[in-house]
Backbone bond lengths (Angstrom), bond angles and torsions (degrees), N, CA, C in turn:
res aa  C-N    CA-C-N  psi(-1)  N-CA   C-N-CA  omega(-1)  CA-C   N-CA-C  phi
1 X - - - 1.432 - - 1.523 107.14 -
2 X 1.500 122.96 149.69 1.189 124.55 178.24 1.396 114.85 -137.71
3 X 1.147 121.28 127.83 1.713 126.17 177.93 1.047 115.34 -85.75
4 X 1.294 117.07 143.01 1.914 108.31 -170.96 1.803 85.65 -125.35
5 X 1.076 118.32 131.49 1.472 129.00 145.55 1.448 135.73 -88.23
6 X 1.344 97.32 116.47 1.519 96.17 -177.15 1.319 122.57 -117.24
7 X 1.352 123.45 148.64 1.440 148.22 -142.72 1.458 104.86 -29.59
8 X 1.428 112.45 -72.40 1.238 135.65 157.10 2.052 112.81 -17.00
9 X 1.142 120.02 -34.82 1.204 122.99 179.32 1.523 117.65 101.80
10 X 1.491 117.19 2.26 1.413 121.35 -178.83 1.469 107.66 -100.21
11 X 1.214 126.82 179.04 1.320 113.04 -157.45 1.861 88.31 -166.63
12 X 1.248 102.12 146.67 1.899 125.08 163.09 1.492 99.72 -129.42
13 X 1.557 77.89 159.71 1.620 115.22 175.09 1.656 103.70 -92.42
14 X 1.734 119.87 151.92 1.267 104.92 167.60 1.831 85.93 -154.60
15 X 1.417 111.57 165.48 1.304 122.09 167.62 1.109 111.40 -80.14
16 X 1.336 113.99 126.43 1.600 139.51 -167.15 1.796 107.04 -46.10
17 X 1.705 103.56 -48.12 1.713 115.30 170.16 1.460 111.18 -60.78
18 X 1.405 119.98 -14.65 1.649 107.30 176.15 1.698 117.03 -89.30
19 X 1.243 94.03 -2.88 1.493 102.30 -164.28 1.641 99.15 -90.92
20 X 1.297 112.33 113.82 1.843 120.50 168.21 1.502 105.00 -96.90
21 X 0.806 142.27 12.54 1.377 115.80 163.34 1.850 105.29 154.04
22 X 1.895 113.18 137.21 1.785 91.37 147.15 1.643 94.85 -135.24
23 X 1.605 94.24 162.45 1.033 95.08 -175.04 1.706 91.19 -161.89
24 X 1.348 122.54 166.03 1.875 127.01 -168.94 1.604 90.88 -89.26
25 X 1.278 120.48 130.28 1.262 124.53 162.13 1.170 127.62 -72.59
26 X 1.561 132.24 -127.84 2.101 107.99 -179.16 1.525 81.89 -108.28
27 X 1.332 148.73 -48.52 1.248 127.26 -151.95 1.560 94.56 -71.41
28 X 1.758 141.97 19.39 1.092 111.49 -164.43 1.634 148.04 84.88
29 X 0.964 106.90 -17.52 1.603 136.62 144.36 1.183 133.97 -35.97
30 X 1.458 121.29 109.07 1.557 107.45 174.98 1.133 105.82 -96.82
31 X 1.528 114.79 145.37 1.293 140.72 -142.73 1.767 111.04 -148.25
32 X 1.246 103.06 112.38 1.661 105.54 160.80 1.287 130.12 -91.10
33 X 1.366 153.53 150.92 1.189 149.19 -155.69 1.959 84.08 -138.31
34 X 1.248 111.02 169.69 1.337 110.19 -179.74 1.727 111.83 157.47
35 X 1.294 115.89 151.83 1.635 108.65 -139.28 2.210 77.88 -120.96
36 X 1.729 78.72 142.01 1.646 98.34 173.77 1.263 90.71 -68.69
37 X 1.594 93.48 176.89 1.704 118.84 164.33 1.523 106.10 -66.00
38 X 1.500 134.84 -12.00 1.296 133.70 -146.02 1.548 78.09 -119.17
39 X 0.981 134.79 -17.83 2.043 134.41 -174.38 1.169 109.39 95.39
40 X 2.069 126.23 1.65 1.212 84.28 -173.71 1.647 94.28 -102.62
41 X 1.425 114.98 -165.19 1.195 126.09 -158.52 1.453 105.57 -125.45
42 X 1.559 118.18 138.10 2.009 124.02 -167.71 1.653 82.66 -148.14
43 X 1.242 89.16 142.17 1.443 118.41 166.14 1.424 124.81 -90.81
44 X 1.331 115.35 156.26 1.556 108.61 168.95 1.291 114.70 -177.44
45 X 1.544 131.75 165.82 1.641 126.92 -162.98 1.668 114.39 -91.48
46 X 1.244 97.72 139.84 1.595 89.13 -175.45 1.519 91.61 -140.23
47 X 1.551 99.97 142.51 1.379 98.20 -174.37 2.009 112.82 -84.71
48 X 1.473 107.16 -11.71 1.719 116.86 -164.41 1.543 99.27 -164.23
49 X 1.254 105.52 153.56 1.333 119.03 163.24 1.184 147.65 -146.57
50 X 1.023 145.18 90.98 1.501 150.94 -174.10 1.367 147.66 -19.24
51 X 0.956 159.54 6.74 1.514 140.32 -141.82 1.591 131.36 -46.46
52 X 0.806 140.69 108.18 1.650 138.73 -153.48 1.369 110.07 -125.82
53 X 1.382 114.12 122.29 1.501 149.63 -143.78 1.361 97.93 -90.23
54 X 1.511 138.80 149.25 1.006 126.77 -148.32 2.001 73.19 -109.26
55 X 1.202 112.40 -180.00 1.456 130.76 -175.66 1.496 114.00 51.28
56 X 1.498 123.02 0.66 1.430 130.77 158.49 0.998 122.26 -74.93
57 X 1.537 138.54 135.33 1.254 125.35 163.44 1.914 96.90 -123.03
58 X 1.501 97.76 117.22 1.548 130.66 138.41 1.108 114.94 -33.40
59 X 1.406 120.66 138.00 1.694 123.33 147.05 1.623 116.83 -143.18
């Protein structure tokens, strides 16, 4: 599972297999890429991101 943080300070959960890629775009931006239920793939800004270990619980 992976948490994406976004700018704003709110944050989602997503399945680790939906996630294609982040990386800073040209203005500098970190950026997640990540595939709909339909396969295709939308971008968007995230300020941090997570990876979360299975038998951990977060709060």
């Amino acid at each position: 599972m992976i948490k994406y943080i976004y700018p704003d300070g709110s944050h989602c959960y997503r399945a680790l297999h939906s996630t294609h890629a982040v990386f800073r775009n040209d203005d500098g931006k970190l950026m997640a890429r990540a595939a709909k239920a339909s396969g295709e793939y939308y971008e968007f800004e995230i300020k941090a991101f997570e990876i979360l270990q299975p038998g951990v619980i977060y709060d």
